[in-house]
Each structure stands twice: as structure tokens, then as C-alpha cells.
FIKE-908456 format. One line per 8 residues: number of its first residue (from 0); their letters; for each residue x, y, z of N, C-alpha, C. Coordinates in Angstrom, 3 decimals, decimal comma. Each point is the difference from the previous one (the first is absolute). Layout:
N
NUM> A> X/Y/Z/X/Y/Z/X/Y/Z | ...
# end
This chain:
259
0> XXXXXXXX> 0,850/-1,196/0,000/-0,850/1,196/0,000/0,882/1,242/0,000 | -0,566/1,049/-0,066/0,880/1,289/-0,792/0,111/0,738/1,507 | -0,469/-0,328/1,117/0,449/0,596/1,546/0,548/-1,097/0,421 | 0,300/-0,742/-0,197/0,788/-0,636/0,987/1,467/-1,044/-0,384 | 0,620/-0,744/-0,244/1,444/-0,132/-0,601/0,440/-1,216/-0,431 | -2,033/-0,494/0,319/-0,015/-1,661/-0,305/-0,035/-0,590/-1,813 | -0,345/0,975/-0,908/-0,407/-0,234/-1,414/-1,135/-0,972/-0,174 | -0,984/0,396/0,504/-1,145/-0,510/-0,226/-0,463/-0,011/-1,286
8> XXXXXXXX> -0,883/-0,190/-0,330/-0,661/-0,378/-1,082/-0,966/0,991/-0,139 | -0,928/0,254/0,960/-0,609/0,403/0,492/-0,025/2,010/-0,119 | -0,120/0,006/-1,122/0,373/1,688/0,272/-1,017/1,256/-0,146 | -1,369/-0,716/0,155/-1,196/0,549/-0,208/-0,333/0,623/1,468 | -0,318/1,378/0,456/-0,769/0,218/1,426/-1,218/1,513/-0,569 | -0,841/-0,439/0,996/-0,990/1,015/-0,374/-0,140/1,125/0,216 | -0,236/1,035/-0,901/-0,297/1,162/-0,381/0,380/0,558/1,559 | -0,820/-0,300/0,733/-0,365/0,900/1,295/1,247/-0,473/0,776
16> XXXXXXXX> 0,585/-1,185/-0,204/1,095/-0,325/1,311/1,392/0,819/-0,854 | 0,192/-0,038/-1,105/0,767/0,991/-0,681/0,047/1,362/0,392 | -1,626/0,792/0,030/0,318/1,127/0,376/0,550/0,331/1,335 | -0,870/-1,064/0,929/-0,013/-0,030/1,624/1,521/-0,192/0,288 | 0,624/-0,778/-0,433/1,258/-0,324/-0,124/1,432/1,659/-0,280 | -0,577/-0,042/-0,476/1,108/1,340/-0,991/-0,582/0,845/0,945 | -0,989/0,418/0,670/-0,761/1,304/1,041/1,172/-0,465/1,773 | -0,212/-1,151/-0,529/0,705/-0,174/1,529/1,555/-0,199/0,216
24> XXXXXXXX> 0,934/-0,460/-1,422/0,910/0,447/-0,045/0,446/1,335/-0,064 | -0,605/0,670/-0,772/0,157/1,774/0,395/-0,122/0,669/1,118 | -1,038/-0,652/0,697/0,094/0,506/1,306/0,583/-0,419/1,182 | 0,964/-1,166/-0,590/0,868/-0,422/1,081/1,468/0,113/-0,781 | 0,632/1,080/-0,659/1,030/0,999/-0,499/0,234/-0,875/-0,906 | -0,389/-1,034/-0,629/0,528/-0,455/-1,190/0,531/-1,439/0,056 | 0,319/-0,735/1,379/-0,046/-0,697/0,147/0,191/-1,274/-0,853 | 0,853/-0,989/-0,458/0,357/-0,824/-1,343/-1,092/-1,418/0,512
32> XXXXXXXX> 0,076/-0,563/-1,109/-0,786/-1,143/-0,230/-0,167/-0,993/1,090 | 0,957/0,130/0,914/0,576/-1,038/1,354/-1,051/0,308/0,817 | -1,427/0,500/-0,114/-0,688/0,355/1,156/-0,909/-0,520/-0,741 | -0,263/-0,489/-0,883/-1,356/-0,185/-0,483/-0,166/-1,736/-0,004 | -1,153/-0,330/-0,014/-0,681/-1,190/0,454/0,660/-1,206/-0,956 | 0,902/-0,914/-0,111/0,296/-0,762/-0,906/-1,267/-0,842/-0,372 | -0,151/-0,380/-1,285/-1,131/-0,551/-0,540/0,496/-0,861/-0,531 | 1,145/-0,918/0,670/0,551/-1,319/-0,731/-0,581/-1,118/0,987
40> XXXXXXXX> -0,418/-0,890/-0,299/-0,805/-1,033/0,811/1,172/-0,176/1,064 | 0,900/-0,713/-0,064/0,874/-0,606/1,215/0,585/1,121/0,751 | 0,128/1,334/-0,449/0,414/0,817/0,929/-0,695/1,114/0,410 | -1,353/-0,663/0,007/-0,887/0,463/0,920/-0,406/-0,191/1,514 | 0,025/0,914/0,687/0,058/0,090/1,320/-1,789/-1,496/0,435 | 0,547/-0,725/0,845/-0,829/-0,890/0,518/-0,195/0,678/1,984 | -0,954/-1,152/0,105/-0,649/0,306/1,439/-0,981/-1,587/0,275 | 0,241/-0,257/1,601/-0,506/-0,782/0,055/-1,504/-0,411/-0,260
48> XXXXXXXX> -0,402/-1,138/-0,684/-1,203/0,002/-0,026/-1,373/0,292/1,557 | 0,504/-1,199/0,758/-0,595/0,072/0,929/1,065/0,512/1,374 | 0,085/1,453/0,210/1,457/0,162/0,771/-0,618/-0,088/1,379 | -1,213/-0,129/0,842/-0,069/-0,464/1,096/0,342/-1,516/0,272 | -0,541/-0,653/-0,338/0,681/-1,433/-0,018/1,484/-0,131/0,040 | -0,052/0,448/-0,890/1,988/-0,376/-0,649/0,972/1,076/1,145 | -0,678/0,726/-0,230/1,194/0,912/1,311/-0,346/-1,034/1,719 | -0,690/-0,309/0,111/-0,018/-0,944/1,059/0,539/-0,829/-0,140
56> XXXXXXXX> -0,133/-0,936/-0,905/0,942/-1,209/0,005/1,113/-0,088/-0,159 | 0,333/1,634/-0,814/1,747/0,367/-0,037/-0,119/0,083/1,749 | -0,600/0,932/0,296/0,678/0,465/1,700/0,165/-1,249/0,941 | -1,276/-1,008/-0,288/0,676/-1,230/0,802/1,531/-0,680/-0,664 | 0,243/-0,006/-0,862/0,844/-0,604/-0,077/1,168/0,921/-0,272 | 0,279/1,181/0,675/0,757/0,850/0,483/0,320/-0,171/1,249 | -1,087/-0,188/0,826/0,006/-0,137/1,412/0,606/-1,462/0,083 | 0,032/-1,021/-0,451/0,592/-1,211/-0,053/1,434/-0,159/-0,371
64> XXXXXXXX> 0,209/1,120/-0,642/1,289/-0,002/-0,439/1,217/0,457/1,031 | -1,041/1,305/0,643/0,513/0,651/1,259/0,724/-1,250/0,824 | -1,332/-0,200/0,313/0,171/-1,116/1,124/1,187/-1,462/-0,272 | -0,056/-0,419/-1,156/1,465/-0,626/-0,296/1,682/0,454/0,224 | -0,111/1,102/-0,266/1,138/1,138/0,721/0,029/-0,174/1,355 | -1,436/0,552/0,737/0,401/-0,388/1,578/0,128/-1,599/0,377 | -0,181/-0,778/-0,715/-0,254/-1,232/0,841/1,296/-0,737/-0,617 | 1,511/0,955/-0,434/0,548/-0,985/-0,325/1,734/1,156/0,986
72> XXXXXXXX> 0,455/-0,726/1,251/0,430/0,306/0,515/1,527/0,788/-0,528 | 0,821/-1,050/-1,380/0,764/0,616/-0,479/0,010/1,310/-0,926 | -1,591/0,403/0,488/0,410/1,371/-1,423/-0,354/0,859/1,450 | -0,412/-0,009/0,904/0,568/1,048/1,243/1,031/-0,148/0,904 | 1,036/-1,096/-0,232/1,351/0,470/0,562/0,745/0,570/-0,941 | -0,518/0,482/-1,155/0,895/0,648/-0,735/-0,319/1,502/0,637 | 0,863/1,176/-0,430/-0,253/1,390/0,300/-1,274/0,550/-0,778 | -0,076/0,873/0,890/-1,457/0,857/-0,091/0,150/0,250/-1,697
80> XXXXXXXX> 0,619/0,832/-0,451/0,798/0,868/-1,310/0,098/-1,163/-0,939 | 0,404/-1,308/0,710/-0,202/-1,128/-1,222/-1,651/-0,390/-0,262 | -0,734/-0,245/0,848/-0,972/-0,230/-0,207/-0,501/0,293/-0,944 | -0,568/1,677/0,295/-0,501/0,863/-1,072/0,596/0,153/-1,050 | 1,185/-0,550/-0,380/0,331/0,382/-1,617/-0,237/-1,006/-0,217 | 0,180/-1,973/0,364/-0,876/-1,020/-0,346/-1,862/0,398/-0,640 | -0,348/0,532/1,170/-1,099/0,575/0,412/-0,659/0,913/-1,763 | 0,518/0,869/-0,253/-0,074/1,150/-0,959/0,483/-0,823/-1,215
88> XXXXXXXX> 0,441/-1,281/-0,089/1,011/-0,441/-1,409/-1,274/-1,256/-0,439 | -0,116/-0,598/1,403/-0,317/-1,410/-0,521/-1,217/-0,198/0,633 | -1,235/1,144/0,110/-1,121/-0,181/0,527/-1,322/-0,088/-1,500 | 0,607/0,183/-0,962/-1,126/-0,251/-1,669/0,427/-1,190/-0,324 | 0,873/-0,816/0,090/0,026/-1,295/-0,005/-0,571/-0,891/0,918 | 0,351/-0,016/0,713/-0,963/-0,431/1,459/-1,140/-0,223/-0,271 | -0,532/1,728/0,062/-1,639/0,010/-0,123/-0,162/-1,133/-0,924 | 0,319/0,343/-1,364/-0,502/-0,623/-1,263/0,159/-1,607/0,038
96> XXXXXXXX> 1,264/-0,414/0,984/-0,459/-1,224/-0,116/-0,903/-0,416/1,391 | -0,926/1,029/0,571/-1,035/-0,401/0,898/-0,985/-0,018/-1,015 | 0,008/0,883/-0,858/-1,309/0,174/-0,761/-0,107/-1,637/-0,649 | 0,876/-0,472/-0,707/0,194/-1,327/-0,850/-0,404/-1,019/1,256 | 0,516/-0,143/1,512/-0,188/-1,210/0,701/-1,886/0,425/0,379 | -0,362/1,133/0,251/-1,280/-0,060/0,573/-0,824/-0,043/-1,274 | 0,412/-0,329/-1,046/-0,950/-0,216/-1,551/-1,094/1,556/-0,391 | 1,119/0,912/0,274/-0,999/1,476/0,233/0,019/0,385/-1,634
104> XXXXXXXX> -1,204/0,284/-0,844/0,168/0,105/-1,491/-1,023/1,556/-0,048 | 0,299/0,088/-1,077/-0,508/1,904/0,198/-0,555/0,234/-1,784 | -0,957/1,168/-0,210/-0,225/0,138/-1,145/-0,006/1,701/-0,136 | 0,842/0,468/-0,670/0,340/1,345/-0,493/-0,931/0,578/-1,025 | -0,616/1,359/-0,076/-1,073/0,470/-0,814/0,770/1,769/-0,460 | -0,098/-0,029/-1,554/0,535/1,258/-0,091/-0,805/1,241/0,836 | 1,323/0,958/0,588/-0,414/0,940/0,598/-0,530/0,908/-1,044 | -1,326/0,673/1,110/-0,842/0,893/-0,837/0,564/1,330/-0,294
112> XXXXXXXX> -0,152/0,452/-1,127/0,660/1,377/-0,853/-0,603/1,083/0,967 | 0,897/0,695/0,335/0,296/1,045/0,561/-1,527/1,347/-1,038 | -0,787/0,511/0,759/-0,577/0,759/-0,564/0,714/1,227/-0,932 | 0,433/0,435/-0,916/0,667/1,237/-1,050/-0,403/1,265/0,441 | -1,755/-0,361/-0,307/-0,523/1,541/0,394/-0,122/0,019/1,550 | 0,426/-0,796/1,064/-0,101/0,228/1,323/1,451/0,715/0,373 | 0,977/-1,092/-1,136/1,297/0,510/0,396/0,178/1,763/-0,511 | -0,528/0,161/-1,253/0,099/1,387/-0,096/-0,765/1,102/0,628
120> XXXXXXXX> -0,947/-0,228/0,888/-0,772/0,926/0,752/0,562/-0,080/1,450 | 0,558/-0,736/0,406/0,549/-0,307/1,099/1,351/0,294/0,346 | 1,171/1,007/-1,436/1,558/-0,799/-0,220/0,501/1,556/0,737 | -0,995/1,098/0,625/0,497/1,205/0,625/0,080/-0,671/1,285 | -0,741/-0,732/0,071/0,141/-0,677/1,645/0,709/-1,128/0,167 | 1,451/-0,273/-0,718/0,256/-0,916/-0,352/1,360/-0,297/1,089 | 0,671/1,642/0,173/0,746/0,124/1,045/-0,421/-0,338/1,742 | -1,378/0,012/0,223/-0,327/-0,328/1,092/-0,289/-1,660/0,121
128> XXXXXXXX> -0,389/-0,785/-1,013/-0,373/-1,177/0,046/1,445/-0,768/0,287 | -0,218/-1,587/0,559/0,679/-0,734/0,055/1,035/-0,326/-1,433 | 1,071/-0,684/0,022/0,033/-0,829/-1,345/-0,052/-1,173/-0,256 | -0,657/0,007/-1,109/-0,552/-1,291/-0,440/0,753/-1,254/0,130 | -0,395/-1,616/0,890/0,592/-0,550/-0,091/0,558/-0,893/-1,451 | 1,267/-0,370/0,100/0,210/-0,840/-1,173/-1,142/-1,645/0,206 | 0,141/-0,688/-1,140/-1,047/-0,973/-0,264/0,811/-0,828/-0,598 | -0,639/-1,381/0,369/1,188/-0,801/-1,032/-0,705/-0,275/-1,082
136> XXXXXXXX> 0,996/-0,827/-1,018/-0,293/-0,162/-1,965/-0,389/-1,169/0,481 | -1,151/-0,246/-0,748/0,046/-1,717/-0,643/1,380/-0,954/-0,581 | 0,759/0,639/-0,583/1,163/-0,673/-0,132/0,800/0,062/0,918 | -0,110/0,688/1,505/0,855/-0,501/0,840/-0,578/-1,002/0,900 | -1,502/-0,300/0,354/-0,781/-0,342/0,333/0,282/-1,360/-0,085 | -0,567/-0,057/-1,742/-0,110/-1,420/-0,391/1,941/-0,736/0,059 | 0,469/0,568/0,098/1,511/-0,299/0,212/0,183/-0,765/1,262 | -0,294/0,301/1,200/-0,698/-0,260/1,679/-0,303/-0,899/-0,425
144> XXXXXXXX> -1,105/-0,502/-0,325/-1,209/-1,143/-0,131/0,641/-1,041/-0,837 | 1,121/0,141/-0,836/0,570/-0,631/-0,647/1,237/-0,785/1,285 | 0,717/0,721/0,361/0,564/-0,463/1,333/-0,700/-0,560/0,567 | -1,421/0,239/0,708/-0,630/-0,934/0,795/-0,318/-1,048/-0,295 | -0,713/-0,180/-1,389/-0,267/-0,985/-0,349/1,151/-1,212/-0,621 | 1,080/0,337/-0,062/1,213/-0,395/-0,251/0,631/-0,992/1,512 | -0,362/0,456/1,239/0,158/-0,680/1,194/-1,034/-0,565/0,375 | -1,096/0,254/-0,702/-1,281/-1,073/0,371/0,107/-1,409/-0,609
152> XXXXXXXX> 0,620/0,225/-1,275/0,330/-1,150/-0,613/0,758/-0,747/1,289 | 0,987/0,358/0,518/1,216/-0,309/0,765/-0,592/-1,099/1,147 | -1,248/0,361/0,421/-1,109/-0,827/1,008/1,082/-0,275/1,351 | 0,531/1,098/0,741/1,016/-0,186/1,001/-0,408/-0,704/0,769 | 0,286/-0,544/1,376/-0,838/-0,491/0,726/1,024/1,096/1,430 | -1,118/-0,417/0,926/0,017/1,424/1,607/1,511/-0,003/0,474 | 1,065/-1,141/-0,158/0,847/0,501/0,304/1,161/0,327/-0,965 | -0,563/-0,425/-1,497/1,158/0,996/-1,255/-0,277/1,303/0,089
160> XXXXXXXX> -1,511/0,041/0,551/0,183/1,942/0,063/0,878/0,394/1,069 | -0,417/-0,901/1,111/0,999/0,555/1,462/1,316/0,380/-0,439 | 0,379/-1,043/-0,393/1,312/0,168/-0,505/0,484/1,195/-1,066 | -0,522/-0,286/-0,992/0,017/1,014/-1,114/-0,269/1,334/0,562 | -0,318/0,468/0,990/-0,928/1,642/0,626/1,368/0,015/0,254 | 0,665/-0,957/1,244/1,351/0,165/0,418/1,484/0,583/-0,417 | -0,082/-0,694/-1,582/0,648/0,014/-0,845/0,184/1,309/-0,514 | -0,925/0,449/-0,460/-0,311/1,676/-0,490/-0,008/0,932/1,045
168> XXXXXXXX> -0,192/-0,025/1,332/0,042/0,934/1,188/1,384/0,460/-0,065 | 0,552/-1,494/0,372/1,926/0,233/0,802/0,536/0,382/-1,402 | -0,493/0,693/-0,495/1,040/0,596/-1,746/1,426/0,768/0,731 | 0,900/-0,623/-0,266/1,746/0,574/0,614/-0,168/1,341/-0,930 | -0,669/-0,142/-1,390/1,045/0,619/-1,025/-1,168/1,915/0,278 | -0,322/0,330/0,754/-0,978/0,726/0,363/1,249/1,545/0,201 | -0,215/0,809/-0,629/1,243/0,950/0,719/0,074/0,637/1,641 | 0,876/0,281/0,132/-0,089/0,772/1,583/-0,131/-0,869/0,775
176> XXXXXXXX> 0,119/-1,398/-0,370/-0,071/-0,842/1,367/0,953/-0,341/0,512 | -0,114/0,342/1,693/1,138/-0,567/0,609/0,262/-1,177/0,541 | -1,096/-0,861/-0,031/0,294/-1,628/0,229/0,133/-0,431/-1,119 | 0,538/0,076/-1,160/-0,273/-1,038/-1,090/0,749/-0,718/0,025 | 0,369/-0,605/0,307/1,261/-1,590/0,163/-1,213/-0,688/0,435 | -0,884/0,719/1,799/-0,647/-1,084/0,486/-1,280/-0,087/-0,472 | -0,335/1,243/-1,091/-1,446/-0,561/-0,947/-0,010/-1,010/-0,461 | 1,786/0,378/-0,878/0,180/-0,923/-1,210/-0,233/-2,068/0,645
184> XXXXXXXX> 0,738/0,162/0,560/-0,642/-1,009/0,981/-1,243/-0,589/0,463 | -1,102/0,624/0,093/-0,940/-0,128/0,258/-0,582/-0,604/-1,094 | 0,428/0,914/-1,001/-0,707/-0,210/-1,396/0,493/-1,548/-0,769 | 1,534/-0,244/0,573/-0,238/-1,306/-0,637/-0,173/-1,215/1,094 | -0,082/0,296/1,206/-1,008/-0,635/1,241/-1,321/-0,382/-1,022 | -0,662/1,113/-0,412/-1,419/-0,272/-0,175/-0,208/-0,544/-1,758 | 1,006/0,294/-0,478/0,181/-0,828/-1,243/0,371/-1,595/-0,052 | 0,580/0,025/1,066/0,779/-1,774/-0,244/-1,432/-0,943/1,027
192> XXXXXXXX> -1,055/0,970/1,038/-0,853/-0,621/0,184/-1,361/-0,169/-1,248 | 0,275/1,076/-0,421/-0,669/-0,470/-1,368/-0,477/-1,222/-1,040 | 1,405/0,058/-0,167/0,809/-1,643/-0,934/-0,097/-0,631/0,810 | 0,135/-0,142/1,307/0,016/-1,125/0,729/-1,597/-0,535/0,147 | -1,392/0,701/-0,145/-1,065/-0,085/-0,085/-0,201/-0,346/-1,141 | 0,321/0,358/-1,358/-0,638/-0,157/-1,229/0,554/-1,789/-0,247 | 1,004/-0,407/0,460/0,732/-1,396/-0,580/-1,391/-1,267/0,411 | -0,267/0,037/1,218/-1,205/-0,948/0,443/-1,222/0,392/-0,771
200> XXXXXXXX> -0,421/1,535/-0,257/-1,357/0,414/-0,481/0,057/-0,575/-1,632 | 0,917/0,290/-0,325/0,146/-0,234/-1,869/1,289/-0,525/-0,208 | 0,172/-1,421/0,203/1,393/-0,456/-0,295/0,438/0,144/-1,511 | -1,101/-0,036/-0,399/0,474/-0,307/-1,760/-0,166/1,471/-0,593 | -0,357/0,691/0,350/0,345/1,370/-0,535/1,454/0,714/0,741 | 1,367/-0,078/-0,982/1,313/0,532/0,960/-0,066/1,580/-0,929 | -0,709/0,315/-0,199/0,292/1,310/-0,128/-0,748/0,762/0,106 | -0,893/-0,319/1,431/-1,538/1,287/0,198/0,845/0,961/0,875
208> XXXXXXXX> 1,310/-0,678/0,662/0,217/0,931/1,104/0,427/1,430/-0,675 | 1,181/-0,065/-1,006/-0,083/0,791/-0,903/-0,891/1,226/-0,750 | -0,690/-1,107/-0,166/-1,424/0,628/-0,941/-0,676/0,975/0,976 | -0,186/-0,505/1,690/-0,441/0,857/0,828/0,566/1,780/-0,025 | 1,293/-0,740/0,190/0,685/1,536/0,175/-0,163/1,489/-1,181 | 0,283/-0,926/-0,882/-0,264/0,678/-1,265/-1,198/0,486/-0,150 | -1,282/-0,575/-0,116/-0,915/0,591/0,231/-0,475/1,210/0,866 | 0,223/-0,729/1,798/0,962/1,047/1,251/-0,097/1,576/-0,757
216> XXXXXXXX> 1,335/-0,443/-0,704/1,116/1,172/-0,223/-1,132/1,216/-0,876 | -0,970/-0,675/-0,966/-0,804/0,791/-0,849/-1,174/1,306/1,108 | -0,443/-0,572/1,261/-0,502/0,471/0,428/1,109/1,273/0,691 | 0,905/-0,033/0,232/0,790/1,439/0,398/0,025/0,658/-1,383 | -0,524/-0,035/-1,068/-0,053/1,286/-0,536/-0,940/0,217/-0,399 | -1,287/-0,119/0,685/-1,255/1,098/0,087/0,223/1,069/0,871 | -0,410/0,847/-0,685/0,316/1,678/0,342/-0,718/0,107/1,714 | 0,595/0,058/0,932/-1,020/0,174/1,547/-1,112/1,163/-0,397
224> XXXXXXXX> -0,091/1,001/-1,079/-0,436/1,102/-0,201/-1,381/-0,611/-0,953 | 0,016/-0,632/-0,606/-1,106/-0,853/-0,501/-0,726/-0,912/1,063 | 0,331/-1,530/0,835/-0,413/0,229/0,956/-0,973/0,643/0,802 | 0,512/1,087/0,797/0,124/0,966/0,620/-1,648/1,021/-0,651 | 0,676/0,450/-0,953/-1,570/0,875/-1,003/-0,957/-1,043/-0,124 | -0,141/-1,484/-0,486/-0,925/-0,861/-0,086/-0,948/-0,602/1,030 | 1,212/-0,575/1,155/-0,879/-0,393/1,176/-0,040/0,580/1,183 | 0,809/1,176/0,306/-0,325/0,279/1,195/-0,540/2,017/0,021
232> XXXXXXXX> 0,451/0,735/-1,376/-0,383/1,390/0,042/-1,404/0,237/0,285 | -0,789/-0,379/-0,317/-1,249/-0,432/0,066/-0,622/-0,090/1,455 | 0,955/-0,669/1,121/0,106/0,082/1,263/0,573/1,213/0,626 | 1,347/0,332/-0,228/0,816/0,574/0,960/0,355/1,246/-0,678 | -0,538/0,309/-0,717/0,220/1,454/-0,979/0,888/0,410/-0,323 | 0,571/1,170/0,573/1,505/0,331/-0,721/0,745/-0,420/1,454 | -0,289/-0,568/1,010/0,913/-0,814/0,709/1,163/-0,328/-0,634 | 1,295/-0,043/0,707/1,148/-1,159/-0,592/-0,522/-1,527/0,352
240> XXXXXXXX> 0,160/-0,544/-0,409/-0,335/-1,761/0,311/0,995/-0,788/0,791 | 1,339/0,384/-0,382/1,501/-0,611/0,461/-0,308/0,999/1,762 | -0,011/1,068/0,099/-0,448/0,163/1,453/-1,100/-0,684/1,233 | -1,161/-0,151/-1,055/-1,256/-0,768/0,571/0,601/-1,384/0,263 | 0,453/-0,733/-0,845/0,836/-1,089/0,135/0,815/-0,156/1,420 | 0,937/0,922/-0,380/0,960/0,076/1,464/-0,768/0,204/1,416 | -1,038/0,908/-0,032/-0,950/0,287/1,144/-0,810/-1,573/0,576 | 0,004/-0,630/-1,426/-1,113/-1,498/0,704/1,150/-0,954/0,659
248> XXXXXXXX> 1,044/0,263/-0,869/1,554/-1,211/0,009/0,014/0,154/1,667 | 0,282/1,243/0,678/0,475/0,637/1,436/-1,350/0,529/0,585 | -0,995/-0,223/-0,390/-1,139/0,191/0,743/0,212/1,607/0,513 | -0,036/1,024/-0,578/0,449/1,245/0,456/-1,249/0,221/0,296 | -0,814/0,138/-1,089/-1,066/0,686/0,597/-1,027/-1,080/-0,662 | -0,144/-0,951/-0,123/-1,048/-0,691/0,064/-1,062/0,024/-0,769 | 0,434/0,820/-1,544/-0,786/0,320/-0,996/-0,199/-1,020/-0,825 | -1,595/-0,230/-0,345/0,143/-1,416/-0,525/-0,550/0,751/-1,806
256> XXX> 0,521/-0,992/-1,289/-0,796/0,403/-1,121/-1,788/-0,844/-0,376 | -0,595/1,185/0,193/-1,202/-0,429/-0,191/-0,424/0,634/-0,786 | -1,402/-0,343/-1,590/-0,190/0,958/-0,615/-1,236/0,609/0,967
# end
């Protein structure tokens, strides 16, 4: 499409969103094409279908995740300062593989177009309003769901996740940490109990342990900022999340996520 940088096909818009369009770039100094609504299917901003449901079942299995942190004694004899950068690095993996063990599945609906003529009657008062949150694309979306469903295949059983959560927590290679010798440790503590579980569960498969990790490894690069805008903004507004986190981890103040 001719606003946005995708080359759509698509290069037809109507009379009135043309003019409405060009009225509201002028009146916001000229402003280049980067503000206007992409009209390419996959990089269109999504939203949850049903986001009461789904933000609950994210928050329980946030709160579960918490609680694996406290209930595992070697990630609090490490230092405070280690924690939280574990904490801040390796808490969207985690989640995501709570979302995969509690079978939590979700359905995304394009977000609704921003009114033109609301935005242009409204754009003097534009300095007093909030700013708009970001939204995620369907193509980052369906990218997620592709990961998930990629470890569903995997059919773990309760203690390859134990293990596997383990595995991804104690990350040595995390910067600023000052225990990493005794992460690194941890991490292949909770790796070699791994393999040592998978040999009785699936003798004849010698290369799931592998296959685990690798897979593993795909979930550290979903953006925490996608996440974050999908299942929990909706809840906790322009909150930080990595703080709310730390507040449930240490019980500071006892704030729980509820929608």
C-alpha cells in the first residue's frame, strides 16, 4: 500500500479517508508516512479476541511461574542483583513455557481503526492526552503460536518442564552477573537431570534431549515487549511488568495481577 512500506497490492483507499488523511497530516506539521495505519494484512496491529479470559489465564500462569522461583532454594542463595537480572532476562521464557504446560491457547482479532475524523477534531488536544499504546502485528503474533505449538508437539511430561524451567532460569551467559560460574552450574545440574529423565521416558528417541533445548532456545527470542502489550497491558496499564514481577517474587507489597 502507498502509506505504509509493505508493497501491497492493494493501492485503492476512499475518497473521504484520502482527504481525512492529508487534513490530519497537515495538521500534525507534515508528519511522513510512518504514522499512518499500515494496510498490509500481517502487519497489522492485532488484540486479543477474548482478553478477559486470556489475561487471566496468562496471570495464573504468571503467578505459577513466580512461585517456581520461590520454591526453588538455589536461585535465593544467589545475590539479590543476581536474581533480578535472571529475573528481567529469563522471565518470557518461563512464562511461555507455563503457557505450553497449562495448554493455555488464545485467539487474536484485528484491532479496530482508530477513528480519522475523531483523530482530527481531537489532534489540538492531543498534547494533553495519553500516548497511544503500541499493539502487536499478526505476524509477530502468529510467530508466538508457532513456538507454542512447536512444544506442544514436544508432549513434555511434569518433570521435563521442571527441569527444562531450571535450565533456562540459571542462564550463566546473562550480563552483570556476579555468580556465573555458580549459575553456570546450576544450569548444567538441571540439564544433566534432564537427560537423565528423558533416557527411561523415551529410550528410543536419542535425540529429543537436544531437540528440547533447541526448541528451549527459540522461545528466548520473543520480544518481552510483545508478551507484555498482548497479555498483560490490558491488566496493568502503563505499569512496568519486570517491577510487578519483582514486587510478587519478594512479596513487597502484595500486589496481585488481576484483570
Amino acid at each position: 500500500c502507498e502509506r505504509c512500506q509493505c508493497h501491497s497490492e492493494d493501492k485503492h483507499t476512499a475518497i473521504l479517508y484520502t482527504l481525512l488523511s492529508q487534513n490530519l497530516n497537515h495538521s500534525r506539521g507534515g508528519r511522513g508516512p510512518a504514522h499512518q495505519r499500515c494496510l498490509c494484512h500481517q502487519h497489522r496491529t492485532v488484540c486479543l479476541r477474548t482478553p478477559h479470559v486470556t489475561c487471566q489465564a496468562a496471570s495464573n500462569v504468571l503467578v505459577k511461574t513466580i512461585s517456581f522461583m520461590k520454591n526453588l532454594p538455589s536461585f535465593h542463595l544467589l545475590p539479590r542483583e543476581d536474581q533480578l537480572l535472571l529475573l528481567d532476562n529469563c522471565w518470557v521464557p518461563l512464562f511461555l513455557l507455563g503457557l505450553v504446560q497449562e495448554m493455555v491457547t488464545f485467539e487474536v482479532m484485528e484491532t479496530p481503526a482508530p477513528s480519522m475524523l475523531k483523530k482530527i477534531l481531537l489532534d489540538g488536544q492531543s498534547k494533553r492526552q495519553e500516548p497511544e499504546r503500541t499493539q502487536p502485528t499478526l505476524a509477530a503474533v502468529q510467530r508466538l503460536q508457532c513456538c507454542l505449538n512447536t512444544f506442544w508437539s514436544l508432549d513434555l511430561s511434569p518433570k521435563e518442564y521442571a527441569y527444562l524451567k531450571g535450565a533456562i532460569l540459571f542462564n550463566p551467559d546473562v550480563p552483570g552477573l556476579r555468580a556465573s560460574l555458580y549459575i553456570e552450574s546450576l544450569q548444567r545440574e538441571a540439564q544433566r537431570a534432564l537427560q537423565e529423565v528423558l533416557q527411561p521416558l523415551h529410550p528410543e528417541d536419542q535425540g529429543r534431549f537436544a531437540r528440547i533445548l533447541l526448541i528451549a532456545s527459540t522461545l528466548k527470542s520473543i520480544p518481552p515487549a510483545l508478551i507484555t502489550d498482548l497479555f498483560f497491558r490490558p491488566v496493568i496499564g502503563n505499569a512496568d511488568i519486570v517491577e510487578l514481577i519483582a514486587e510478587m517474587l519478594y512479596e513487597i507489597t502484595g500486589r496481585q495481577l488481576a484483570p
